[in-house]
C-alpha positions in Angstrom: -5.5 1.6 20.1 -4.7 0.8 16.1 -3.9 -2.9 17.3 -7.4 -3.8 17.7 -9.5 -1.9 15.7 -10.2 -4.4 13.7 -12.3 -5.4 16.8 -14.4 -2.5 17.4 -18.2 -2.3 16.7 -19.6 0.3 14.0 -20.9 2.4 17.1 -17.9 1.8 19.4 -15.4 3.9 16.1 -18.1 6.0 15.2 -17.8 7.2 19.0 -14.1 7.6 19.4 -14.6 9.2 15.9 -16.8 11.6 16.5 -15.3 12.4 20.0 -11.9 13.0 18.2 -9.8 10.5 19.5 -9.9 8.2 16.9 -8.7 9.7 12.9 -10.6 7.9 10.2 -7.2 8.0 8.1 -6.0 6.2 11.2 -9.0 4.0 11.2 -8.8 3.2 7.1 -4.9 2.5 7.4 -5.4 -0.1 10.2 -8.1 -1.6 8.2 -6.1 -1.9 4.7 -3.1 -3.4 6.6 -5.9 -6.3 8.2 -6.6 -6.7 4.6 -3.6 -7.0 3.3 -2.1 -9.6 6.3 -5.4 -11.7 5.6 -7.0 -11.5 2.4 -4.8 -14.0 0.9 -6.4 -16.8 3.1 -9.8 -15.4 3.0 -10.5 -14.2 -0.4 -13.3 -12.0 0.6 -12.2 -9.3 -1.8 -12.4 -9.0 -5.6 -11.5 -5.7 -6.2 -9.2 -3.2 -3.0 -10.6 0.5 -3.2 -7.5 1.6 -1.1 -6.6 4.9 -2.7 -10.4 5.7 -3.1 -10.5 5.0 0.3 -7.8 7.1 1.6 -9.0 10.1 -0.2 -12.3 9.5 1.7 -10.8 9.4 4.9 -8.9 12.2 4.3 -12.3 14.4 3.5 -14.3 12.7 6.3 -11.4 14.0 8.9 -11.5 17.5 7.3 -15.4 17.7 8.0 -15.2 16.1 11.5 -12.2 18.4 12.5 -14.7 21.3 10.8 -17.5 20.5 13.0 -19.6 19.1 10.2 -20.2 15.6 11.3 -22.6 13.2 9.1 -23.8 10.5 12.0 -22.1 7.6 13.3 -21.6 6.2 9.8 -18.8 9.0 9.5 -15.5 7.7 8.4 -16.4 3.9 8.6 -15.1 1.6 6.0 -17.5 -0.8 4.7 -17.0 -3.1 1.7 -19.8 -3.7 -1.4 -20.7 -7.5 -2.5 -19.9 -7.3 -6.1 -23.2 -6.6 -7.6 -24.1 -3.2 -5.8 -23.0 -0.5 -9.0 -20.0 1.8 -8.0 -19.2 4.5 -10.1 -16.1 4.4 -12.1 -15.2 0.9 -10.3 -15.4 -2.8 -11.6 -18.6 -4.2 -10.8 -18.4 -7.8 -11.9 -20.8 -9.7 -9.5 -17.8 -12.1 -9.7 -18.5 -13.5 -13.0 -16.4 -13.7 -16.3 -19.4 -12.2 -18.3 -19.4 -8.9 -16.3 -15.5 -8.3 -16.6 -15.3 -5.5 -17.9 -18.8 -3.9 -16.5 -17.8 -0.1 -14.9 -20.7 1.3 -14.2 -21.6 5.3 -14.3 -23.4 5.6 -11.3 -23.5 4.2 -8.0 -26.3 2.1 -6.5 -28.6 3.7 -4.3 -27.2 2.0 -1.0 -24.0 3.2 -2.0 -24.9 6.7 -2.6 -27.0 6.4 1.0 -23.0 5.4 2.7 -21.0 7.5 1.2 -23.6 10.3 1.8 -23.6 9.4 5.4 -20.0 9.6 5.3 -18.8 5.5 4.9 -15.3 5.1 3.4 -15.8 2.0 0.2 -12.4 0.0 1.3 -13.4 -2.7 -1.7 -15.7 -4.8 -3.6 -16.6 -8.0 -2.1 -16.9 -11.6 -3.4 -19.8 -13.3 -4.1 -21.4 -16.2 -5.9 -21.4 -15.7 -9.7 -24.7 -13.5 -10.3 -25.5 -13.6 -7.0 -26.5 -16.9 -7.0 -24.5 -19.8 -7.5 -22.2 -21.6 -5.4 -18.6 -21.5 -4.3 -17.1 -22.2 -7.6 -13.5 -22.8 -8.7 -13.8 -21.8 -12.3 -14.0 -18.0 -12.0 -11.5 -15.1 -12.6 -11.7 -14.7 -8.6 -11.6 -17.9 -6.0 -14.3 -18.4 -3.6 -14.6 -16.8 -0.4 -13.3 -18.9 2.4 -14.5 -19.0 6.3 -12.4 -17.8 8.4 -13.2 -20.1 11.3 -11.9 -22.3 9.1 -10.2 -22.0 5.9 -11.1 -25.1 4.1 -15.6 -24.6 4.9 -18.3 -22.5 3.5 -19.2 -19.0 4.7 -22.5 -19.5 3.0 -23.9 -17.6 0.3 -24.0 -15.6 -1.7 -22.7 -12.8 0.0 -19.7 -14.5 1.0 -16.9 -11.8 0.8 -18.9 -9.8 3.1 -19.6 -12.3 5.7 -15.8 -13.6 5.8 -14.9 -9.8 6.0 -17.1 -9.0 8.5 -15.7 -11.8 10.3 -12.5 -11.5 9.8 -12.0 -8.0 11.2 -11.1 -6.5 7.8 -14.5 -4.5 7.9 -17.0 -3.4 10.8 -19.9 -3.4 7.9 -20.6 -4.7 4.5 -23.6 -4.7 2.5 -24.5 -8.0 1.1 -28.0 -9.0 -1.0 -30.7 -11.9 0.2 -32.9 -13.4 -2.2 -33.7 -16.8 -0.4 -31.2 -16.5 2.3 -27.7 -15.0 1.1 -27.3 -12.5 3.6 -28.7 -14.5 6.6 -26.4 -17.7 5.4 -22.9 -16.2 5.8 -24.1 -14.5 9.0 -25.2 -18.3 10.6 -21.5 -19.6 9.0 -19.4 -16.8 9.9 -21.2 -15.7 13.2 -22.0 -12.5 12.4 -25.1 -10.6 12.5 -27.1 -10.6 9.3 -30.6 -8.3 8.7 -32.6 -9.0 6.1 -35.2 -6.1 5.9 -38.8 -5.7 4.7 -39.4 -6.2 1.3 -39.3 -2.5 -0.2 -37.6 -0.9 3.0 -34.2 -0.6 0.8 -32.9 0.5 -2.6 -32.7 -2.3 -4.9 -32.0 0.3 -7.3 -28.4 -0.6 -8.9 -27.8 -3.4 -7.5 -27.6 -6.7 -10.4 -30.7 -8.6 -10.3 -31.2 -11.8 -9.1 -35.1 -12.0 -8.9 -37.3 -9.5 -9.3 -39.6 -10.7 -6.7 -37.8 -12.0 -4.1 -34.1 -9.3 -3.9 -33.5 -7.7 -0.7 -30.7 -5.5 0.3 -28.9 -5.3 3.7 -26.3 -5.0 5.9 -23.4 -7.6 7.3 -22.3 -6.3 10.9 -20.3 -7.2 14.4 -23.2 -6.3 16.0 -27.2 -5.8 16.3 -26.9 -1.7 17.1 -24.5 -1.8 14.0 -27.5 -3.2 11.7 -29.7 -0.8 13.1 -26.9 2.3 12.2 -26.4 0.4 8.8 -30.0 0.3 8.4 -30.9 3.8 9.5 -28.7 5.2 6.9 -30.1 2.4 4.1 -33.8 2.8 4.8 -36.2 5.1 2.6 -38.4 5.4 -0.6 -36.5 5.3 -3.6 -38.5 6.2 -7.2 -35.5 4.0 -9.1 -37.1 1.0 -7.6 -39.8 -0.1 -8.9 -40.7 -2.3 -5.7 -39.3 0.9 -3.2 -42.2 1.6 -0.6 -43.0 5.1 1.1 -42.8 4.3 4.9 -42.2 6.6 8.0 -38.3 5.6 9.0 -38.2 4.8 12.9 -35.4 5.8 15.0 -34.0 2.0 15.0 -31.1 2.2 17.6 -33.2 4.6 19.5 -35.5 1.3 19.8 -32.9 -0.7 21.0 -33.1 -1.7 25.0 -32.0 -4.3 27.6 -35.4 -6.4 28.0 -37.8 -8.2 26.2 -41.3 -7.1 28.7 -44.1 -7.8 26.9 -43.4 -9.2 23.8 -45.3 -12.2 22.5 -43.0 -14.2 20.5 -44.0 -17.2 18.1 -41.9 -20.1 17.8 -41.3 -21.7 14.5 -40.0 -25.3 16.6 -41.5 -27.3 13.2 -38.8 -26.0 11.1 -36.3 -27.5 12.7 -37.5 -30.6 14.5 -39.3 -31.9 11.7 -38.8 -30.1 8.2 -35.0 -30.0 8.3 -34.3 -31.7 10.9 -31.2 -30.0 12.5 -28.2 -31.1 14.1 -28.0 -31.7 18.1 -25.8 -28.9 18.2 -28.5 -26.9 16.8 -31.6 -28.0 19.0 -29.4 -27.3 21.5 -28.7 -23.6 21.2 -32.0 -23.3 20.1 -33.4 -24.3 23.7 -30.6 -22.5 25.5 -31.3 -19.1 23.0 -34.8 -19.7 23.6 -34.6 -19.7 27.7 -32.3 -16.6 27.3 -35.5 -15.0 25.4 -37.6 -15.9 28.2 -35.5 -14.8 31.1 -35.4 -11.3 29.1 -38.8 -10.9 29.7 -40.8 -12.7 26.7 -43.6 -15.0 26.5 -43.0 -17.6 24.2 -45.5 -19.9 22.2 -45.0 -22.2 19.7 -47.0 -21.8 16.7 -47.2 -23.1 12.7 -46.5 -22.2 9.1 -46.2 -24.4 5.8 -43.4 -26.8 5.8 -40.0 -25.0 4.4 -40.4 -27.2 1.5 -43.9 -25.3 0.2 -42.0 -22.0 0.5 -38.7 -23.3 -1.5 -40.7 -25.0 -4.3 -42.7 -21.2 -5.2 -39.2 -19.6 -4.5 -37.5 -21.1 -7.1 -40.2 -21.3 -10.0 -40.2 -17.9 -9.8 -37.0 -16.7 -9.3 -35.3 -19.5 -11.8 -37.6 -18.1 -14.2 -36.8 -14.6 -13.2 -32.8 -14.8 -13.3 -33.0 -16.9 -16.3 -34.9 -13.9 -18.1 -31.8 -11.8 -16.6 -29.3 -13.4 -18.4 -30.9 -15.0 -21.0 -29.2 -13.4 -23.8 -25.7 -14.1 -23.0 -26.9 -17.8 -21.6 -27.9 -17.7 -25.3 -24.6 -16.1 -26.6 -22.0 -17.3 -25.0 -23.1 -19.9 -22.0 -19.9 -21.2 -21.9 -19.0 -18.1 -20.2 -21.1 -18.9 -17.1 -19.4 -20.8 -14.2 -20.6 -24.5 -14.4 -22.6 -24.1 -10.3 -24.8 -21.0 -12.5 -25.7 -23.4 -15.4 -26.8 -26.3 -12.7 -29.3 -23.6 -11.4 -30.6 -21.8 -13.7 -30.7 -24.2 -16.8 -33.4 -26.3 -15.6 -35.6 -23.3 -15.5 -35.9 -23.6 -19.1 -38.4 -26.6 -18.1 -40.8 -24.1 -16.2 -44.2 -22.4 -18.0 -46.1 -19.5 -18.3 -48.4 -21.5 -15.9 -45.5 -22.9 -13.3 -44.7 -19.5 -13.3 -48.3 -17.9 -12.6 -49.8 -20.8 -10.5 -46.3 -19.9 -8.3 -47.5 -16.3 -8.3 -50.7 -16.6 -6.9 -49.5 -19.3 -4.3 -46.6 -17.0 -3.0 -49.8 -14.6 -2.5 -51.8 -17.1 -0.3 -48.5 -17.4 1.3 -48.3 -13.6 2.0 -51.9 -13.3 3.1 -51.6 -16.5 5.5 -49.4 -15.0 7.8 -51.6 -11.9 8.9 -53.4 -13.9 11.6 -50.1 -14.8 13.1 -49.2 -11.3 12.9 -51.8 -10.7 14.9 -51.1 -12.6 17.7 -46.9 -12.5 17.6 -44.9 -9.6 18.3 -42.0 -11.2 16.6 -41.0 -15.4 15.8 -38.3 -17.2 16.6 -36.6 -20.2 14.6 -33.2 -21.8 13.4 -30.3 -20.2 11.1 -27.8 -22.6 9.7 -25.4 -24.9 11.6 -22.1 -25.6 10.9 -20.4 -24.8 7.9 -19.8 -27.6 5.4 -16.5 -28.4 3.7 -16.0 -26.5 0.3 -15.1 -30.1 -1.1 -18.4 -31.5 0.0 -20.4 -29.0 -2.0 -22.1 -30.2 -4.9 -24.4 -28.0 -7.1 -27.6 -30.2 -7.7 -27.9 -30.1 -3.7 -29.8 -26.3 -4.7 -32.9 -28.5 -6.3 -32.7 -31.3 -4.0 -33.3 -30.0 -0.9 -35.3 -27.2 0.8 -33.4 -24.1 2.5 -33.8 -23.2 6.6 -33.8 -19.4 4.9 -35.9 -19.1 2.0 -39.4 -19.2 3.5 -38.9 -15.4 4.2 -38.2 -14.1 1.0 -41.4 -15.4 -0.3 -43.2 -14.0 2.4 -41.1 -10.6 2.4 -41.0 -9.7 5.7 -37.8 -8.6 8.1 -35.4 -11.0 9.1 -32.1 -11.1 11.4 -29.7 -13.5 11.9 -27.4 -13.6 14.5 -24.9 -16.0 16.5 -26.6 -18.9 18.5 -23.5 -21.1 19.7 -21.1 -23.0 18.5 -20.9 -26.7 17.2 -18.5 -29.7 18.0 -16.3 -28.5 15.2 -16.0 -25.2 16.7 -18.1 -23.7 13.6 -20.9 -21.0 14.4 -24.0 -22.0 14.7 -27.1 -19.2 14.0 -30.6 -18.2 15.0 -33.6 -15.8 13.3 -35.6 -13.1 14.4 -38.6 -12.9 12.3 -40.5 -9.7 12.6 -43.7 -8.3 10.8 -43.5 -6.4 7.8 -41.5 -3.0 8.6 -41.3 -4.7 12.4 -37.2 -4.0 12.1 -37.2 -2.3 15.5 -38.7 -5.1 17.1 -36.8 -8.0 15.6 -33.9 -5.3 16.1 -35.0 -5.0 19.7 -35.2 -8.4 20.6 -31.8 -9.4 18.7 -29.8 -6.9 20.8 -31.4 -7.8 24.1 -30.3 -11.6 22.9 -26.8 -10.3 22.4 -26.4 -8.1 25.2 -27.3 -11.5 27.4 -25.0 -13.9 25.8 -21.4 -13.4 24.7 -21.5 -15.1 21.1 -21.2 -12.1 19.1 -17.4 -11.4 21.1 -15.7 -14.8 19.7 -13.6 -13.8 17.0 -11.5 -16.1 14.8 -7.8 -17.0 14.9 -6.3 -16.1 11.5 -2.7 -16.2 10.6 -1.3 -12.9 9.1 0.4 -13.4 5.5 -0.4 -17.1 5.1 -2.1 -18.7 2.0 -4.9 -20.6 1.8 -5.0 -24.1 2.3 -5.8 -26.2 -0.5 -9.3 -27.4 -1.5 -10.6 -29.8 -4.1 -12.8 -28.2 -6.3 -15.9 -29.6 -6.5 -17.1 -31.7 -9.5 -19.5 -30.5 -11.9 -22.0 -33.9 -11.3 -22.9 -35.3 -8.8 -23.8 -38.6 -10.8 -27.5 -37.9 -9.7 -28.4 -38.4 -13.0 -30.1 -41.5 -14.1 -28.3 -41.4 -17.7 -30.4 -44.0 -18.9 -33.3 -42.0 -18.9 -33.3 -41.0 -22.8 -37.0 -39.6 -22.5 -36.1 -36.9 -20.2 -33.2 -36.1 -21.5 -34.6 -35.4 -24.8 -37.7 -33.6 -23.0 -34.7 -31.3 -21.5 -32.6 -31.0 -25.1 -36.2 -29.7 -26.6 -36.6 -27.3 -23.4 -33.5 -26.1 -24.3 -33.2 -25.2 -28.1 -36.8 -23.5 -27.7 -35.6 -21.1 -25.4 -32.9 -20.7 -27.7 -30.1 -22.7 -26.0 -26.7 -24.2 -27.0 -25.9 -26.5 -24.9 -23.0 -29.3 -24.7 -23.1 -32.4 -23.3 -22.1 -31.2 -19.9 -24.4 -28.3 -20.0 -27.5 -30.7 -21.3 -26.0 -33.1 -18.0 -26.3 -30.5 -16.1 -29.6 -29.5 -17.0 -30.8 -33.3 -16.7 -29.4 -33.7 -13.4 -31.7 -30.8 -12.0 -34.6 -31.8 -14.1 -36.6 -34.0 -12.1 -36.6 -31.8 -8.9 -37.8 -28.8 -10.8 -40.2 -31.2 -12.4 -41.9 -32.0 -9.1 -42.1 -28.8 -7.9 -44.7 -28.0 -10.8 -46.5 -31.2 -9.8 -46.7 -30.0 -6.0 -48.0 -26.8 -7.6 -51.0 -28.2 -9.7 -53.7 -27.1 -7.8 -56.9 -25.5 -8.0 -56.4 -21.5 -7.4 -60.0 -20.3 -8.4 -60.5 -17.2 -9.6 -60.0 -14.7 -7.5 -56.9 -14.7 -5.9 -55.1 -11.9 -7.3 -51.2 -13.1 -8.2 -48.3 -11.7 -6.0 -47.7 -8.9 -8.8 -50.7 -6.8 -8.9 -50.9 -4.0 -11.2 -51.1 -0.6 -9.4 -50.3 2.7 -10.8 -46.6 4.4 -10.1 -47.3 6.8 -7.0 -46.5 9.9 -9.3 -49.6 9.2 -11.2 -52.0 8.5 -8.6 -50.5 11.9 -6.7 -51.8 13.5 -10.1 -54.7 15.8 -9.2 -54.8 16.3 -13.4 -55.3 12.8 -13.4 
């Protein structure tokens, strides 16, 4: 059995777990050795958690063997991405300015695992911040696919979507602000749930926007989501945005058909707003006849163009992450990986206004899609396609063009990606389930009927134990976007600069001016009028403490 264990779902270890026939010591060894023959090529890890690991093992046996099982969570391994707080244990969020960062307490989400009885096997790689790109310049390397060594796995959870992957973890938790858990689930053909907005602890986890952070879980399957999530889910007074719900049984919801759902497809997004790949139409038709053999009826229906959502995602959430780090930006932005300057710099050319008229339109955003609630039980549209080369990355692509992901952060509500295909390149290829907010059993529900019908979620990749990595050219800082000649904006981006307190070099200031006239338009897209009464997307309310205050 210990050869492939590294196979097995979340539900299919927990069973043979609880059931006796499987030791989580047994279960953690396997899974160190997997990292150990692999992690060289992948570099999903930044930090190995072995001997904490064993120890927990070691106490989740002695419970089991004592009768006092925690769920099917019991004696799993999981892995963090680097920005969820672990007590006593680096917490870096892969960036040189958070080196030495050991936090005191752990995270919410990890308190929730190890409380359901999860065994921490490591800390996982991620973009620096939780935001940038794959990057070269870091302490750590970037995470490589493990379909193939030399692509992306998508961001910015990218150590837990090449663990997942690669068999060296059934789980991992992994953050999505405009698409970084859903990414590396399309690129590494995984499943990937991004849940409602407020469902789970943000609470010790390293901010990337205030507005727009969600936390969730990487897994091999759908029912491992819904475990992952069962254990994740639930108010939380640490976190600010933390919402009291009722928490459904969500593998209990879980079942083989589709009867009766009315499901809205989002066919716009990718036919005409990204257009994607002919790979990609084409597992979107074949997914989408699957969905209607199941059982579902099927509609297409609209939304704004991906581009409306992206342009009020990243006013607001440049602003937000560049208030984050502002003072070490200020102190020591040479510190920063060159792919975190190229975002967040040109937020320095964003008001008070970008930043409210971007507010009240993410609102009108929010409110737009109650009709389709109404009507749709769930929607249907495009993940990613096929992984790009690391080499072919280049950082001012983030302002240039509009994301297949981020339209759902803005509007908050539950998202999961799962496997779809695969392209000509023999790369996954992903879909989404788009629910309504707190809908996680139905877009749970329809993801699992999806799987149980197709056999995507059983390819695995073919790694090679003890290799290296294959070599990749970092790549360069510019793109040569730039039009240098342009001496008015580049002094209109050097006075941006020193009045938000700013040192900048000549790379930095090209790096800034490169992104400048993309953020630039986005403000002009944004000049409209709002009125007066539509409230912003961060409305003052009291904390629930006070308004449960009979004293008042």
């Amino acid at each position: 059995m210990t050869s492939d264990l590294h196979d097995r779902s979340v539900a299919e270890l927990g069973r043979l777990i609880a059931a006796r026939a499987l030791s989580p010591v047994e279960l953690t060894d396997a899974l160190i050795r997997r990292v150990e023959e692999h992690d060289g090529r992948t570099h999903a890890f930044i930090t190995r958690t072995f001997d904490h690991a064993r120890r927990r093992a070691r106490q989740a046996e002695r419970e089991i063997m004592a009768g006092r099982s925690r769920g099917p969570l019991h004696g799993i391994p999981f892995g963090l991405k680097d920005i969820y707080d672990t007590a006593g244990i680096l917490t870096s969020a892969h960036s040189r300015v958070f080196l030495d960062r050991i936090p005191a307490e752990d995270a919410t989400a990890t308190a929730k695992l190890y409380e359901a009885g999860a065994v921490l096997l490591g800390k996982l790689a991620t973009h620096e911040m939780a935001h940038a790109g794959p990057s070269f310049d870091l302490p750590w390397p970037p995470a490589r696919n493990p379909w193939n060594l030399v692509h992306f796995t998508g961001g910015s959870s990218t150590g837990s979507g090449a663990a997942v992957a690669a068999g060296m973890l059934p789980l991992a938790l992994g953050s999505d602000t405009g698409g970084s858990i859903r990414g590396p689930a399309s690129h590494c053909g995984v499943v990937g749930l991004m849940p409602t907005f407020g469902l789970v602890s943000r609470a010790g986890v390293i901010t990337n926007s205030y507005t727009f952070d969600h936390c969730g879980p990487l897994t091999r399957t759908v029912e491992d989501a819904a475990l992952a999530l069962q254990a994740l889910a639930g108010y939380d007074p640490k976190d600010a945005g933390s919402l009291r719900r009722p928490i459904p049984d969500y593998r209990g919801a879980l079942g083989p058909d589709l009867r009766g759902l009315r499901l809205g497809v989002l066919r716009h997004h990718w036919e005409e707003d990204l257009p994607a790949s002919e790979d990609v139409r084409k597992a979107m038709e074949a997914a989408l006849d699957v969905l209607r053999r199941l059982g579902a009826t099927l509609e297409e229906c609209r939304v704004r163009p991906l581009g409306a959502y992206y342009d009020v995602k990243l006013i607001i959430a440049e602003t937000e992450i560049f208030s984050v780090h502002q003072r070490d930006l200020i102190a020591r932005p040479e510190a920063f990986g060159a792919d975190f300057r190229a975002r967040a710099l040109p937020a320095v050319l964003f008001t008070a206004n970008d930043y409210v008229q971007a507010g009240r339109e993410h609102r009108r955003m929010m409110l737009e899609m109650e009709p389709l609630y109404g009507r749709f039980d769930a929607f249907v549209t495009a993940g990613l396609g096929e992984a790009p080369r690391l080499a072919d990355y280049r950082s001012v692509g983030f302002w240039q063009r509009p994301s297949a992901l981020t339209a759902w952060n803005v509007t908050g509500q539950p998202v999961l990606a799962l496997p779809s295909g695969f392209g000509r390149n023999g790369l996954p290829l992903g879909m989404q389930i788009l629910g309504r907010p707190f809908g996680e059993t139905t877009i749970l529900r329809v993801g699992h009927a999806y799987e149980r019908a197709t056999e995507w979620h059983r390819r695995r990749p073919t790694l090679t134990p003890g290799a290296e990595a294959p070599a990749v050219t970092p790549p360069p800082v510019l793109s040569g976007s730039a039009d240098a000649g342009d001496a008015a904006l580049r002094d209109r981006c050097a006075r941006a600069a020193r009045a938000a307190g700013l040192r900048l070099d000549d790379l930095m200031l090209a790096q800034l001016v490169e992104g400048a006239p993309y953020a630039l338009a986005m403000t002009e897209r944004l000049r409209r009028d709002h009125g007066l009464a539509h409230e912003p997307a961060n409305v003052f309310t009291f904390p629930p403490a006070r308004l449960a205050d009979p004293a008042g």
